[in-house]
N, C-alpha and C positions, 0 to 999 in steps of 0.2 A: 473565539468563534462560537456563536450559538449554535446547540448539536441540532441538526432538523431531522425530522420525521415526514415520511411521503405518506401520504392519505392517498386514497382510490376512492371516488365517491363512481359507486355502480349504479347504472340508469337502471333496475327494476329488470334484473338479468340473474336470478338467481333461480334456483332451483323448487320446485312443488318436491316435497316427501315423498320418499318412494320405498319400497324394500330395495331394490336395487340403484343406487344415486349414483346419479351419470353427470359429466359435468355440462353445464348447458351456456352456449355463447352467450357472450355482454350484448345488451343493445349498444351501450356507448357507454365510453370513462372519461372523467377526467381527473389527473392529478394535481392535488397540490401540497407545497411545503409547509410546515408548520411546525415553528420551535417546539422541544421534546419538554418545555419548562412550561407551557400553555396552561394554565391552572383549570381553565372550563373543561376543556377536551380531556385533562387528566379525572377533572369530575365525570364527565361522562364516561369514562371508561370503567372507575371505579360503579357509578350506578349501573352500566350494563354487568359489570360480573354479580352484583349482589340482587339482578333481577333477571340473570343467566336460569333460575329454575323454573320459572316463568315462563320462559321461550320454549325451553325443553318440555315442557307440559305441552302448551300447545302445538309443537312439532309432532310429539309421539300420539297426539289427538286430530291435528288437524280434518279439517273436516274440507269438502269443496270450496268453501267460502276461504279457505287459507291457503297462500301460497307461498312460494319464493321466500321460502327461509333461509336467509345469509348467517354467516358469522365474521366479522371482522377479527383479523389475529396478526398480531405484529413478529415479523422476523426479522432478525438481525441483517442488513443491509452489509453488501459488500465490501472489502476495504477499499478504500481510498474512491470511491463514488461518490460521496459529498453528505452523505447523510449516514445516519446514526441506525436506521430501523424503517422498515418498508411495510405498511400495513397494507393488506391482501383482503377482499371478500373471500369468503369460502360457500361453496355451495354442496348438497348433497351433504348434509349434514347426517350423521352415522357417529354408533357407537357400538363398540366390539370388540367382549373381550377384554372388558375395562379400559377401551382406550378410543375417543374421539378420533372423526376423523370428515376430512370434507375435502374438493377439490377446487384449485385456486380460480375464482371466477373471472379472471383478469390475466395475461401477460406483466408480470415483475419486470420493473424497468431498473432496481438494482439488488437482483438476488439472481447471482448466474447460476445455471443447473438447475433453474425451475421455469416452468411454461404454464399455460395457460393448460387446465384442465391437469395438470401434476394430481395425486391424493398427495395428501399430507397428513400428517397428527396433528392434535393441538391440542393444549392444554388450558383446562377452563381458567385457571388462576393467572390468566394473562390477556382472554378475552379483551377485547377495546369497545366493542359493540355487537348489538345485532336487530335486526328487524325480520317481518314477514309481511306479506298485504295480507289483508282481510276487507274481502268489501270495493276494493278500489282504492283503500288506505294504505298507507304505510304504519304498520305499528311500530315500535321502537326508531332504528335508525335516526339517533340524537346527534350520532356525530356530520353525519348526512345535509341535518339543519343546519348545523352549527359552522360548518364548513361554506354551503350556498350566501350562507346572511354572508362572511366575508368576502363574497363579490360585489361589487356595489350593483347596484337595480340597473342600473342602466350598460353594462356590462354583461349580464347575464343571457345566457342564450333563451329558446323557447322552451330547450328542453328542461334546464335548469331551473325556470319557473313552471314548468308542470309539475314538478318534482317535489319543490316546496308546498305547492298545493297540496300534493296528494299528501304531505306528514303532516297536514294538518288536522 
């Protein structure tokens, strides 16, 4: 059996910087499965941690034009739920005390004892992704793309091609 991995692709429901990070409702989600063996999606995970200081820059800078900084972070998925590893938005991105931390911007569909708006830790060497808008755009969020292009066009909601637009 190929081990899968749940994705959350977050509709543009992530959090603006703040001294005090609150977690802030999703516009909408949706999930999908994706083998843990995926060669692209493991590129893009590897290119968001190695341009993880980047984002960090612009968080602890952000300026009005920047928002809704995510972090995408995978946890270990429940036993016997059908998959290997459930990766989460994270919002309210914070560090404290040497130790990351952000709250889950979505309801976990296989990690029990966690909820929507939980804080959590995280650890940057495991990152899978991350974006902010600027402008109207989406900056980062590759897994985001990567994910929409596997719907076919004609399948995809309105929201789903707003979405693509704006990584563009």
């Amino acid at each position: 059996m190929l081990p899968l991995l749940t994705c959350v692709i977050l509709f543009i429901s992530c959090q603006k910087s703040s001294d005090q990070p609150t977690p802030q409702e999703p516009a909408k989600t949706i999930t999908i499965q994706i083998g843990q063996t995926d060669k692209e999606i493991a590129q893009i995970a590897e290119d968001a941690r190695n341009t993880l200081p980047g984002f960090f820059r612009q968080l602890t800078r952000a300026d009005a034009k920047e928002e809704h900084f995510c972090i995408k972070y995978p946890f270990k998925a429940d036993e016997g739920s059908g998959v290997n590893m459930e990766q989460v938005w994270l919002t309210g991105i914070h560090f404290k005390n040497g130790i990351y931390y952000g709250f889950l911007a979505s309801a976990p569909r296989h990690l029990s004892g966690m909820k929507k708006g939980d804080k959590v830790m995280f650890d940057t060497d495991t990152v899978t992704d991350w974006m902010y808008v600027r402008g109207g755009r989406i900056i980062g969020g590759d897994s985001i793309k990567y994910l929409l292009r596997k719907i076919p066009e004609d399948q995809r909601s309105d929201e789903e091609r707003e979405l693509l637009r704006m990584l563009h």
